[in-house]
ChimeraX commands (.cxc) that place a marker at each C-alpha (Angstrom):
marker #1 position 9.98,26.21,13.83 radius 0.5
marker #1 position 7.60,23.53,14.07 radius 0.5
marker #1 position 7.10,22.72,10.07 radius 0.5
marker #1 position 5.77,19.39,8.88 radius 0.5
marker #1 position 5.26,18.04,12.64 radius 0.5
marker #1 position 1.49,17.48,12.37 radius 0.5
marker #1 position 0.68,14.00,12.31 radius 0.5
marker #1 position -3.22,12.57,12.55 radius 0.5
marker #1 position -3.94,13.03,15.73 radius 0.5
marker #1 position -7.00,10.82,15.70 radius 0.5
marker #1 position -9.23,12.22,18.69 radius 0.5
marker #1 position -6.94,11.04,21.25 radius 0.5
marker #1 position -4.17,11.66,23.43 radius 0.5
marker #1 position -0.74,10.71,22.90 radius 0.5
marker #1 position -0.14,7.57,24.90 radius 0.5
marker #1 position -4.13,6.47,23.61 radius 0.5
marker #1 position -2.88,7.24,19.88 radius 0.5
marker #1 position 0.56,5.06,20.87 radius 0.5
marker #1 position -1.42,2.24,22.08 radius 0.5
marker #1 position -3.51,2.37,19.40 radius 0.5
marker #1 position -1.02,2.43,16.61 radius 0.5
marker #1 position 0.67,-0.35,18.30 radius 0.5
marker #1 position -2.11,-2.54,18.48 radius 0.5
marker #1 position -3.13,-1.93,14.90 radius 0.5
marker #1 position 0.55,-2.67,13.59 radius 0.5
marker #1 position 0.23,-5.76,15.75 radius 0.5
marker #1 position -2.83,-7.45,14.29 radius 0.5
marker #1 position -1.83,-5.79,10.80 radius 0.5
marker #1 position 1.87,-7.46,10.95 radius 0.5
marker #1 position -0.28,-10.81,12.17 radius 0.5
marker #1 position -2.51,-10.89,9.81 radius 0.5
marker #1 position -1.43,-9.20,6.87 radius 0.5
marker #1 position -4.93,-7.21,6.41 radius 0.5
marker #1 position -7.17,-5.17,8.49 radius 0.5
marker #1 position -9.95,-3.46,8.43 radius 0.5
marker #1 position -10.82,-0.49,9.75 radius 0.5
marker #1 position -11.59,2.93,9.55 radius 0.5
marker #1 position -9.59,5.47,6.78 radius 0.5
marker #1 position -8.51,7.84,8.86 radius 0.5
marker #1 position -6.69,4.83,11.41 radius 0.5
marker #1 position -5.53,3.46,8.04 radius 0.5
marker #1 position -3.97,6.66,6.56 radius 0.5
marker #1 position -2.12,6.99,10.18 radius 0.5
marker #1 position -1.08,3.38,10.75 radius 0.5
marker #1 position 0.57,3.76,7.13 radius 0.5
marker #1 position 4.07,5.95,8.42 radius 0.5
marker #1 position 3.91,4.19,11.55 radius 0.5
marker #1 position 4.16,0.18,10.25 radius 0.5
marker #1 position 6.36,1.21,6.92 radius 0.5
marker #1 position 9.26,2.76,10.00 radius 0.5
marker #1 position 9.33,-0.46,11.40 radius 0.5
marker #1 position 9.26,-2.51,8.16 radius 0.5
marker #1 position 12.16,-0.74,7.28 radius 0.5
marker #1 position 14.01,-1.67,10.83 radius 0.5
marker #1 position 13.14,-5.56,9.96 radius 0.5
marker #1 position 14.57,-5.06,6.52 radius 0.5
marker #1 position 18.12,-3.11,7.56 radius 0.5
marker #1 position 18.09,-5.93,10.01 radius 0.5
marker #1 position 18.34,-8.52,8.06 radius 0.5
marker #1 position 20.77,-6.95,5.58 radius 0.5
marker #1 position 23.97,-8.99,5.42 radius 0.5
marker #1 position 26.50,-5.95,6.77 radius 0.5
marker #1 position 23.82,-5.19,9.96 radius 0.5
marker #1 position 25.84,-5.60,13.23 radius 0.5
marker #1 position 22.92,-3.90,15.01 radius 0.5
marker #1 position 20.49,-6.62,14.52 radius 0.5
marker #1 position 19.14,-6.76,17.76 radius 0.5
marker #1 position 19.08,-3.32,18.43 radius 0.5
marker #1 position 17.04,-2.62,15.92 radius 0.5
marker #1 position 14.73,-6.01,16.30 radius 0.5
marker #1 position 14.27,-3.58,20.41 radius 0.5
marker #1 position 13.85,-0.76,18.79 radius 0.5
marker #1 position 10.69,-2.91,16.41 radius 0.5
marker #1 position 9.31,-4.01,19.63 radius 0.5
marker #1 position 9.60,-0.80,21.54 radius 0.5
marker #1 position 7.36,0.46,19.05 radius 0.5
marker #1 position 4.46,-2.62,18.09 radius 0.5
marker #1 position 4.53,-3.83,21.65 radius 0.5
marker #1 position 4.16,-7.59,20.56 radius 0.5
marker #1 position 6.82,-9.66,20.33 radius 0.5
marker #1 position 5.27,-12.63,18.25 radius 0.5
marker #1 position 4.29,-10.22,15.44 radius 0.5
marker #1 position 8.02,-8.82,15.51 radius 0.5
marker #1 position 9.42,-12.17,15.62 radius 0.5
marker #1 position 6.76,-13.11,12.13 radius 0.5
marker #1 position 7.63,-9.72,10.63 radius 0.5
marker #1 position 11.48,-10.14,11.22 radius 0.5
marker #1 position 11.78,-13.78,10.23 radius 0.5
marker #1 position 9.30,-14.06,7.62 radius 0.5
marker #1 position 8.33,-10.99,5.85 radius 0.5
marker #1 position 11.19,-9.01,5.96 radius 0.5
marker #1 position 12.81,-11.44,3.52 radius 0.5
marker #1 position 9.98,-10.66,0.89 radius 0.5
marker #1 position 10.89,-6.69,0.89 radius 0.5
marker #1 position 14.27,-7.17,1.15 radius 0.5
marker #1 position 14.05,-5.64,-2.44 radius 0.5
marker #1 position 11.91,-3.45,-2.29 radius 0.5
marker #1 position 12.79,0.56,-1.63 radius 0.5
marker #1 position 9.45,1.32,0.50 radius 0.5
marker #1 position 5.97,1.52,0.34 radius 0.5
marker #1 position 4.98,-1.85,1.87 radius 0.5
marker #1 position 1.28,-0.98,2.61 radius 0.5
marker #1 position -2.00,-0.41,0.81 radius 0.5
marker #1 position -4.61,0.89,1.47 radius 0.5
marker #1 position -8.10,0.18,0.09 radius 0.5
marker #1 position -11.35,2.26,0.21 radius 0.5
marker #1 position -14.78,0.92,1.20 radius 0.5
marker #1 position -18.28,2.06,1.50 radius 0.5
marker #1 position -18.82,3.89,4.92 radius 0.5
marker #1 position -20.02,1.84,7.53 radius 0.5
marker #1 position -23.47,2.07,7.93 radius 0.5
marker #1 position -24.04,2.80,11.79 radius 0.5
marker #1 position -22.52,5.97,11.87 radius 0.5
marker #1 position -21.05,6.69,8.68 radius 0.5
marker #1 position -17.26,6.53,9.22 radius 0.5
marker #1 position -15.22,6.20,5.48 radius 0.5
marker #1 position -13.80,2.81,6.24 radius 0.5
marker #1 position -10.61,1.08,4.47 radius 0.5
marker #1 position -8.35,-1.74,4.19 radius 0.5
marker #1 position -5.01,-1.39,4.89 radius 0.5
marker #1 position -2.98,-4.86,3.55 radius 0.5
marker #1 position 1.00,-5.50,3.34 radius 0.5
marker #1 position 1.38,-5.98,0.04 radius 0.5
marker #1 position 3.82,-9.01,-2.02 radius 0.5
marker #1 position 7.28,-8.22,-1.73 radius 0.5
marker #1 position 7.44,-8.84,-5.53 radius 0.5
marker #1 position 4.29,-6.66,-6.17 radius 0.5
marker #1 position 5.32,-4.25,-8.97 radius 0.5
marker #1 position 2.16,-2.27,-8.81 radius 0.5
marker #1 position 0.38,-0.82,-11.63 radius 0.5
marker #1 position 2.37,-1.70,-14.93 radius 0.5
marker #1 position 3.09,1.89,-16.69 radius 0.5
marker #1 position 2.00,1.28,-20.74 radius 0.5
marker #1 position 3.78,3.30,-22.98 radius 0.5
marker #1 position 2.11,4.73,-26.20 radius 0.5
marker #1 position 3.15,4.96,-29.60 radius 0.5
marker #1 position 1.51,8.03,-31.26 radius 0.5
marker #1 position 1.85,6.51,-34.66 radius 0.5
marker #1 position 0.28,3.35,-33.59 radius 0.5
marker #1 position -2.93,5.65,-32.62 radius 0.5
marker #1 position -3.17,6.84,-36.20 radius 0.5
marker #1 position -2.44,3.84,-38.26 radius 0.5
marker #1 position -5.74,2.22,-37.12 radius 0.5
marker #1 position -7.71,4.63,-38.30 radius 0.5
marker #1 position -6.58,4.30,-41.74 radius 0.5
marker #1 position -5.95,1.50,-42.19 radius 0.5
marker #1 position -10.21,0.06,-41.77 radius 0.5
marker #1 position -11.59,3.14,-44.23 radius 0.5
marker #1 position -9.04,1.19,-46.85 radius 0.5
marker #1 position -10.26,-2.01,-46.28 radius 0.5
marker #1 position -13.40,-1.66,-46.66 radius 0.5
marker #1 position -15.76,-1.93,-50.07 radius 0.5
marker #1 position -17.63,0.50,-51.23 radius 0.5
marker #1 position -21.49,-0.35,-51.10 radius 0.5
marker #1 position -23.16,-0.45,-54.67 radius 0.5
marker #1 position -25.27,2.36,-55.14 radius 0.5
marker #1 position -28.99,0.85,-55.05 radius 0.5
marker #1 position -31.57,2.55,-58.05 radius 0.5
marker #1 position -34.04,4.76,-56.60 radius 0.5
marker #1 position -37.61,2.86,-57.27 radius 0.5
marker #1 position -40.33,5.19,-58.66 radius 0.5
marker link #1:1,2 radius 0.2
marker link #1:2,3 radius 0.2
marker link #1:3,4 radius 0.2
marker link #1:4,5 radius 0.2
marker link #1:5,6 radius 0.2
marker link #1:6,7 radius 0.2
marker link #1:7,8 radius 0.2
marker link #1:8,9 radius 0.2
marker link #1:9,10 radius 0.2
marker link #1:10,11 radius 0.2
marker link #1:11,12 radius 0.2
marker link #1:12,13 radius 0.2
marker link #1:13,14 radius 0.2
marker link #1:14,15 radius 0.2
marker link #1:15,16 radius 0.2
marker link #1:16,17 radius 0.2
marker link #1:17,18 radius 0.2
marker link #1:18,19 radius 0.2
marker link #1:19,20 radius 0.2
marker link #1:20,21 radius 0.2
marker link #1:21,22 radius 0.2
marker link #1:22,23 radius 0.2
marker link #1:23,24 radius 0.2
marker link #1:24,25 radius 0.2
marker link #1:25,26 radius 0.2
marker link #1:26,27 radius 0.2
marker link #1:27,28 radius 0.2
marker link #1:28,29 radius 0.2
marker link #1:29,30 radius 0.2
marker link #1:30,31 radius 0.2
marker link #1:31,32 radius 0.2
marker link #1:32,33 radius 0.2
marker link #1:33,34 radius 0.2
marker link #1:34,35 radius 0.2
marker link #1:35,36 radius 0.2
marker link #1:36,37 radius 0.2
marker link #1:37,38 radius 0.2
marker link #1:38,39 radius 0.2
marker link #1:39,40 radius 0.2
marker link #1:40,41 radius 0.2
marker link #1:41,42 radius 0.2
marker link #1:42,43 radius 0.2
marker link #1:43,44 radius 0.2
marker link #1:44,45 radius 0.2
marker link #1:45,46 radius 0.2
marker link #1:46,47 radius 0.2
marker link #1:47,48 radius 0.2
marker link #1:48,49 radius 0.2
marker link #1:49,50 radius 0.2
marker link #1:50,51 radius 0.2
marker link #1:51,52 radius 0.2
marker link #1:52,53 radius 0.2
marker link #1:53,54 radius 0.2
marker link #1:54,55 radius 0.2
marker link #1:55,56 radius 0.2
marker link #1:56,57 radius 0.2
marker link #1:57,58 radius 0.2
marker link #1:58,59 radius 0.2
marker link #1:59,60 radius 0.2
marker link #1:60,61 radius 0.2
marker link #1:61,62 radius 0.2
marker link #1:62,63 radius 0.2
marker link #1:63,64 radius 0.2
marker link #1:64,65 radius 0.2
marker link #1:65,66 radius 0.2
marker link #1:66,67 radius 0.2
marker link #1:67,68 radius 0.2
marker link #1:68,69 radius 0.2
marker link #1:69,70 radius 0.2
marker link #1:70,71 radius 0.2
marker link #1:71,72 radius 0.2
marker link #1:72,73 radius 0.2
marker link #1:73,74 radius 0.2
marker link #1:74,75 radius 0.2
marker link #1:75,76 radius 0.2
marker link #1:76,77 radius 0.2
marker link #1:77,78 radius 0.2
marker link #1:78,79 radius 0.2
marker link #1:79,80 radius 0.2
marker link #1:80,81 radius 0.2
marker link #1:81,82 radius 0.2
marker link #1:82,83 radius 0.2
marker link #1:83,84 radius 0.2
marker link #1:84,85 radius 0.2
marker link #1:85,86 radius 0.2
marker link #1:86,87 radius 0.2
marker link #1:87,88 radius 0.2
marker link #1:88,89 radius 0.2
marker link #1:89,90 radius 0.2
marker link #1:90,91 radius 0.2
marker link #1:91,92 radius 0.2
marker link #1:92,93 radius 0.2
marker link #1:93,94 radius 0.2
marker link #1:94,95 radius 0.2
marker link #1:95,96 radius 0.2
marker link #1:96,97 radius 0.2
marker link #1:97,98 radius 0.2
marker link #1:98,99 radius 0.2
marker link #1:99,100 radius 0.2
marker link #1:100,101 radius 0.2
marker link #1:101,102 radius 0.2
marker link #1:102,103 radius 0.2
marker link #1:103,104 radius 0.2
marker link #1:104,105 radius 0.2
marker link #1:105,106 radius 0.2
marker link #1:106,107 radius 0.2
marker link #1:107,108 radius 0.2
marker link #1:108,109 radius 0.2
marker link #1:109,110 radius 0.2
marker link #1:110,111 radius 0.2
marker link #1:111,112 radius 0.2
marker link #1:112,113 radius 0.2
marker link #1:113,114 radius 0.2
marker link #1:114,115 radius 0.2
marker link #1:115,116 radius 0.2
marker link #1:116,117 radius 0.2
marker link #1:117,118 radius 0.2
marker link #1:118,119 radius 0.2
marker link #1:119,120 radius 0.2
marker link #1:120,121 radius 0.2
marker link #1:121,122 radius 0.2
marker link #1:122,123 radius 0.2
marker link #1:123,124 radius 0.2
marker link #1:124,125 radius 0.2
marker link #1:125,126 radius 0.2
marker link #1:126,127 radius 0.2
marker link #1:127,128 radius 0.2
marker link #1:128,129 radius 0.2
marker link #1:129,130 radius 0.2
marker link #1:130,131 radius 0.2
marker link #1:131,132 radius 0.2
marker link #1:132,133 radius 0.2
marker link #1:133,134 radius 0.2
marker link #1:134,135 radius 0.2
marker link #1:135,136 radius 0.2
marker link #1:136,137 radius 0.2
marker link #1:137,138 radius 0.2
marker link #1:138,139 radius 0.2
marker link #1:139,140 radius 0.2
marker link #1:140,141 radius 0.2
marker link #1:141,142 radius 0.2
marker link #1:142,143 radius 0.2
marker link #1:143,144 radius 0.2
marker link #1:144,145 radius 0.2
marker link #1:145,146 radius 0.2
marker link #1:146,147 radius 0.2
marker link #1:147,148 radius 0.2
marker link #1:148,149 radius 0.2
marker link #1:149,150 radius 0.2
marker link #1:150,151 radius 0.2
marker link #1:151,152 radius 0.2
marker link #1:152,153 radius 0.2
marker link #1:153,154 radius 0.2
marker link #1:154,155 radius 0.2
marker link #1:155,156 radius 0.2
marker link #1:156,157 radius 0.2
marker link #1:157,158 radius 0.2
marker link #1:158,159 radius 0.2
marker link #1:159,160 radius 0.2
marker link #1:160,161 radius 0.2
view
């Protein structure tokens, strides 16, 4: 059965969607943000976080595949300086990190033709995200209270006749 094969297809053919992919992983892995289009952003996503996750098993202290997986990196982004940055540099930033390297950003459409555009960014290896806050429920219910108390009563002004 073919279950959970469909990936964004993008309007193109296979080798046109591999050659795109690999070009946008390029300039995205050079750069550290791009622009473009959300549809290219939500597929370039899967594709960049796979090989990511190659530069970060390879520079794990136990990997003895190193270089095999530094091919494998380059089989699929098709530029070797951007491998060479990702593998060196950035791979030491996520070396904590569990996944999720990317983010993606939504813009206004763009205004010739209307296309939902995005930015797509490698975020800060350290980058925690959004901070979860928790909540007291008795903290919700003690300031209410607590101003009625405080304040004086008004004195009661005579009715003039």
């Amino acid at each position: 059965m073919r279950h959970l094969k469909h990936r964004s297809q993008l309007g193109r053919t296979k080798e046109h969607r591999a050659a795109l992919l690999a070009n946008l992983s390029a300039a995205l892995l050079t750069h550290g943000r791009i622009e473009t289009t959300l549809a290219k952003a939500k597929a370039l996503r899967p594709y960049v976080e796979q090989v990511i996750t190659l530069a970060v098993k390879a520079n794990l202290p136990e990997a003895k595949n190193s270089l095999h997986l530094r091919r494998q990196a380059v089989s699929k982004v098709r530029d070797k300086d951007a491998v060479t940055k990702l593998f060196k540099e950035r791979a030491v930033e996520f070396k904590d990190r569990k996944g999720g390297y990317t983010r993606i950003y939504k813009l206004v459409p763009r205004s010739s033709d209307a296309a939902d555009m995005a930015i797509i960014e490698l975020i800060a290896g350290a980058d925690t995200g959004y901070a979860t806050k928790a909540q007291a429920p008795a903290a919700d219910a003690a300031p209410a209270t607590a101003p009625a108390a405080e304040i004086p009563a008004a004195p009661a002004e005579a009715p003039q006749a």
